[in-house]
C-alpha positions as CSV (number, residue, x, y, z in Angstrom):
1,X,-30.7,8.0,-31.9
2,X,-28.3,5.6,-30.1
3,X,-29.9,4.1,-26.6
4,X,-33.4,4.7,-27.6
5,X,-35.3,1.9,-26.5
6,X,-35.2,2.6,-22.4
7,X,-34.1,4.3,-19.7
8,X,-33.3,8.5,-20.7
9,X,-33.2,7.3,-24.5
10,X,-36.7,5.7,-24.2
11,X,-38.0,9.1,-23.1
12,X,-36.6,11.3,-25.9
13,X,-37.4,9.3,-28.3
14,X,-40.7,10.0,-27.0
15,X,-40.8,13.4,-26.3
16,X,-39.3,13.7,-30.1
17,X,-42.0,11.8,-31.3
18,X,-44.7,14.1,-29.8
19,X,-42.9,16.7,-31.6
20,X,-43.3,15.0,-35.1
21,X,-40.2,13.4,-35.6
22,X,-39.4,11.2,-37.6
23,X,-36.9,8.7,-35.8
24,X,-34.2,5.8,-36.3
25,X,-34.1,4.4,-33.3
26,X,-31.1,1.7,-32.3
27,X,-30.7,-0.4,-29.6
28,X,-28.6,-3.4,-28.8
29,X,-31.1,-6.3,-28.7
30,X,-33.7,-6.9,-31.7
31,X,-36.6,-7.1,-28.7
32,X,-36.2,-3.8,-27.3
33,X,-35.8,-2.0,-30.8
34,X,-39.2,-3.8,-32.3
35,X,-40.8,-3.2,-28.9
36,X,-39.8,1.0,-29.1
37,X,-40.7,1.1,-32.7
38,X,-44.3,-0.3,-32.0
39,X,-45.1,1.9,-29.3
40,X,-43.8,5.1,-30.9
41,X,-45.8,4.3,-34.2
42,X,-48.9,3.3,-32.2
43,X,-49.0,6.4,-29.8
44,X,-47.5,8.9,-32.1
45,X,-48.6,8.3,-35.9
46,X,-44.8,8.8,-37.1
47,X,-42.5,7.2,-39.0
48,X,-39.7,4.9,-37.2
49,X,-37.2,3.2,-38.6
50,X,-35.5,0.4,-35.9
51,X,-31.7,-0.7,-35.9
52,X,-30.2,-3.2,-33.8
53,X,-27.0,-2.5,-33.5
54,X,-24.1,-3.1,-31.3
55,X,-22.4,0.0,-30.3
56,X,-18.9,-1.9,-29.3
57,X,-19.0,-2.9,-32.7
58,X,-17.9,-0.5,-35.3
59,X,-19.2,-2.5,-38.2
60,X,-22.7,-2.2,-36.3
61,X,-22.1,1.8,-36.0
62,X,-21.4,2.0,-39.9
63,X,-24.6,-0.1,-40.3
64,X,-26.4,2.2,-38.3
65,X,-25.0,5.1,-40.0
66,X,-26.3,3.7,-43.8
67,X,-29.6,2.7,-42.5
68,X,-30.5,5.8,-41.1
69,X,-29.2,7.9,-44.5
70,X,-30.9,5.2,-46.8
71,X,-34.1,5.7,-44.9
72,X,-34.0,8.7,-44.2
73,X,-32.5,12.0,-46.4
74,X,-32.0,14.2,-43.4
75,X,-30.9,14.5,-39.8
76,X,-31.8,17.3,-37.6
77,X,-30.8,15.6,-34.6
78,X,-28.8,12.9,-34.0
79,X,-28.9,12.0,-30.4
80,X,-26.1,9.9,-28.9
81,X,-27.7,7.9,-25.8
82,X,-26.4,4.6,-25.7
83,X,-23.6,4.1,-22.6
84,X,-22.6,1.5,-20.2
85,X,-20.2,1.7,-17.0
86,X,-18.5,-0.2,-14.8
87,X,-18.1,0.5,-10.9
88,X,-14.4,-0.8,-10.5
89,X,-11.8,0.9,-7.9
90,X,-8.5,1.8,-10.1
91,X,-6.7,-0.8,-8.4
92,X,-9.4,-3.6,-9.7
93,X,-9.6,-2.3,-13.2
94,X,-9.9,-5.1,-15.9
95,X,-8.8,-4.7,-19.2
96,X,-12.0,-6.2,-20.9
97,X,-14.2,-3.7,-18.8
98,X,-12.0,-0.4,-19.7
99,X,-12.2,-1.8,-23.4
100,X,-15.9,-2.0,-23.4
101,X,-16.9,2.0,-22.0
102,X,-14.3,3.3,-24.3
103,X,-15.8,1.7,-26.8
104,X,-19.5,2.5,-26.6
105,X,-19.2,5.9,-24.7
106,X,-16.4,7.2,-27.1
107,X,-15.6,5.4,-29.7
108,X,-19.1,4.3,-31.0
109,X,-20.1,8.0,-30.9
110,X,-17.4,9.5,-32.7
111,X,-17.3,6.8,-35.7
112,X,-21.1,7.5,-36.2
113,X,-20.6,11.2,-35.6
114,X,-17.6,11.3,-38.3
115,X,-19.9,8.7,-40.9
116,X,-23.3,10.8,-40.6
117,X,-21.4,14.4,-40.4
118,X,-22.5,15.0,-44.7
119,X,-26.0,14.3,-43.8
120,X,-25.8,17.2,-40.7
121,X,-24.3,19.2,-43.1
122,X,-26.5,18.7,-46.2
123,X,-29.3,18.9,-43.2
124,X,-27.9,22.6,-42.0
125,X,-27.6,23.7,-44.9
126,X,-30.9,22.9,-46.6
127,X,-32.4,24.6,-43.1
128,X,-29.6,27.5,-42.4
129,X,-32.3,28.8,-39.7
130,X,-32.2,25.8,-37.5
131,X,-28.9,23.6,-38.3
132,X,-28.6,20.6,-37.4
133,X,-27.5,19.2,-33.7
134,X,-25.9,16.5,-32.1
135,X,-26.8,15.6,-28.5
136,X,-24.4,13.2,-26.4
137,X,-26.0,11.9,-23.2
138,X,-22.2,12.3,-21.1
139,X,-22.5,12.7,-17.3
140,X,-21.5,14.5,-14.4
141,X,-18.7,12.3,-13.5
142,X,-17.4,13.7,-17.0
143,X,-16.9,17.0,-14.9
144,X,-16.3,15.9,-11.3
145,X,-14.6,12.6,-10.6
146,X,-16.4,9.9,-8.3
147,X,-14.8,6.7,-6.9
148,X,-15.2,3.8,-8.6
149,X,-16.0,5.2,-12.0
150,X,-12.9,6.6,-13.4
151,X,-12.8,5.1,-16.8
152,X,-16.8,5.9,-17.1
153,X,-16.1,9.6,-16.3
154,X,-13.3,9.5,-18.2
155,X,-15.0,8.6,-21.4
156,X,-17.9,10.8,-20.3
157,X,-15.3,14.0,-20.0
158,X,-13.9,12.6,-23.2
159,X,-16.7,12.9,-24.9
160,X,-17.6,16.5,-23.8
161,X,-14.2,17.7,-25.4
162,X,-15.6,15.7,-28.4
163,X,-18.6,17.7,-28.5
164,X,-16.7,21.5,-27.7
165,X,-14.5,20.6,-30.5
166,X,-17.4,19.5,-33.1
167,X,-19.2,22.6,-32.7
168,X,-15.3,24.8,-33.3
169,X,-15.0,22.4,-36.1
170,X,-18.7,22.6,-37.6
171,X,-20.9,25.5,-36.3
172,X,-20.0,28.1,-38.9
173,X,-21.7,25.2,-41.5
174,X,-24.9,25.2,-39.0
175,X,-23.7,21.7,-37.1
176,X,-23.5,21.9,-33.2
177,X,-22.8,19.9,-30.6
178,X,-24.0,19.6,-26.7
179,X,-22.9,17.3,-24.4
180,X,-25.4,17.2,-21.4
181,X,-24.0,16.0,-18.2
182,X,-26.4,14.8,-15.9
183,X,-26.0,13.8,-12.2
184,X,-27.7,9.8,-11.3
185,X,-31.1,9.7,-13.2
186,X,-33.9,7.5,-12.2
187,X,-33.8,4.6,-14.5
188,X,-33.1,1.0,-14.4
189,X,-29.4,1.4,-14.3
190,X,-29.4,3.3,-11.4
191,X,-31.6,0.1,-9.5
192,X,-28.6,-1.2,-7.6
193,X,-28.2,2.8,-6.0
194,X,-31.7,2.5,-4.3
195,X,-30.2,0.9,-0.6
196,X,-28.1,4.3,-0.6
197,X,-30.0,6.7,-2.5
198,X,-33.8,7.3,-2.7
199,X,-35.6,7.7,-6.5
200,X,-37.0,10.8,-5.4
201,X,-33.4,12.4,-4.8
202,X,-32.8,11.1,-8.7
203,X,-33.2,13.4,-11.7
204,X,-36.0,11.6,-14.1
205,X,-35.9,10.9,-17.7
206,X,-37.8,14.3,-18.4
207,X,-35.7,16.3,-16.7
208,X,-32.8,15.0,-19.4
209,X,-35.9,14.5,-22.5
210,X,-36.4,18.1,-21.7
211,X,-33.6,19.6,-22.1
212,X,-32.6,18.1,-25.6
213,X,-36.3,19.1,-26.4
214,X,-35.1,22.6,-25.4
215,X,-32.2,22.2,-27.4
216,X,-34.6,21.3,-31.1
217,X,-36.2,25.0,-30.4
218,X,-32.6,27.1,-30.5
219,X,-31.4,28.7,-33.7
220,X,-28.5,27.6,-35.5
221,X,-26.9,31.1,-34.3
222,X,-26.9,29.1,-30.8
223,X,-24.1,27.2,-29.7
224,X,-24.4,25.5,-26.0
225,X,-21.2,23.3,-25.5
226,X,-22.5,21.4,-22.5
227,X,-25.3,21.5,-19.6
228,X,-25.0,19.9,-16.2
229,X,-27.5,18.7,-14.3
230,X,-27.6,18.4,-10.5
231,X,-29.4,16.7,-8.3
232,X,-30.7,18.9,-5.6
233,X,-29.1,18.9,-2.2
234,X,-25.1,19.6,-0.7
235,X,-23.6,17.0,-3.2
236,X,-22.9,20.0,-5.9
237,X,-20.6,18.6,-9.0
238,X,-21.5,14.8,-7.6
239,X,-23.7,12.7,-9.3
């Protein structure tokens, strides 16, 4: 999984863990990564591979994509958590900034979708009950606009057309997609939203861990394009 060492990422690699997986976990920076691995393999017992990888760099995602097959010779689940955005009124929009979200919220994720697609199928087909998924962490501003974050909901509707469009393409073979779409999460990203928004109005980590938890436990016969999550409240289809 992409993102996995903090944040929403941090907790499904988790939750995965206490289910037995085994993971490849990346993350940007070397720390992070080595620091996830050891705490997985120390609570859990299971095997972890960690990649440090740069998800703006497309060498780095075709890196990823051999180290997981080379370690590994399956993929149930390949969960696509790593994201960034940018708060930046349209008028203010700079080139470098639009560059960077497209390239980790959409590109990244369907250059390691397209190189690790064999393995999903080889997976799905070896385990025609269960399939094989992928999971993209997208967002609600991917359904509902918000000011300020037009390119990030952009790439996050983006990337929940990629994911309808894997599953028409790929769920006949057993390979699914779901794109979940979650309203602001309690993490560290969402620090700088704590003068205007308290944590307990937040969705947690689990909320989202559970879900794609949820998701492990369907049979292949069981498609689900996309979920959105809400916070609760009058702010329906906001994050």
């Amino acid at each position: 999984m992409t993102g996995g060492s903090r944040g929403i990422g941090a907790e499904i690699a988790r939750r995965l863990a206490g289910e037995g997986f085994a993971l490849t976990v990346a993350a940007r920076q070397q720390a992070g990564v080595t620091t996830a691995v050891e705490q997985l393999r120390a609570e859990f017992g299971v095997e972890v591979h960690g990649v440090a990888a740069n998800m703006a760099s497309a060498d780095d995602v075709a890196r990823l994509a051999v180290e997981h097959s080379e370690h590994f010779d399956r993929l149930d689940l390949l969960v696509l958590g790593a994201g960034m955005g940018t708060d930046e009124r349209i008028a203010d929009l700079r080139p470098k900034a639009y560059d960077l979200q497209l390239a980790v919220n959409l590109k990244a994720p369907v250059l390691l979708v397209r190189e690790l697609l064999p393995l999903l199928r080889a997976t799905a087909e070896a385990n025609p009950a269960t399939g094989a998924r992928v999971v993209a962490l997208a967002s609600i501003t991917g359904v509902a606009g918000e000011a300020g974050l037009s390119v990030y909901g952009a790439s996050k509707a983006a990337l929940i057309s990629f994911c309808e469009t894997l599953s028409l393409e790929e769920s006949a073979g057993g390979v699914s997609a779901t794109a979940l779409a979650p309203g602001y999460v309690d993490t560290d990203m969402t620090e700088h939203l704590r003068d205007r928004l308290d944590r307990d109005a937040m969705l947690t980590v689990g909320d989202v861990a559970e879900l794609v938890l949820s998701l492990t436990r369907l049979s292949a016969a069981a498609v689900v394009p996309s979920i959105v999550v809400t916070r609760a409240g009058p702010q329906l289809w906001r994050a």
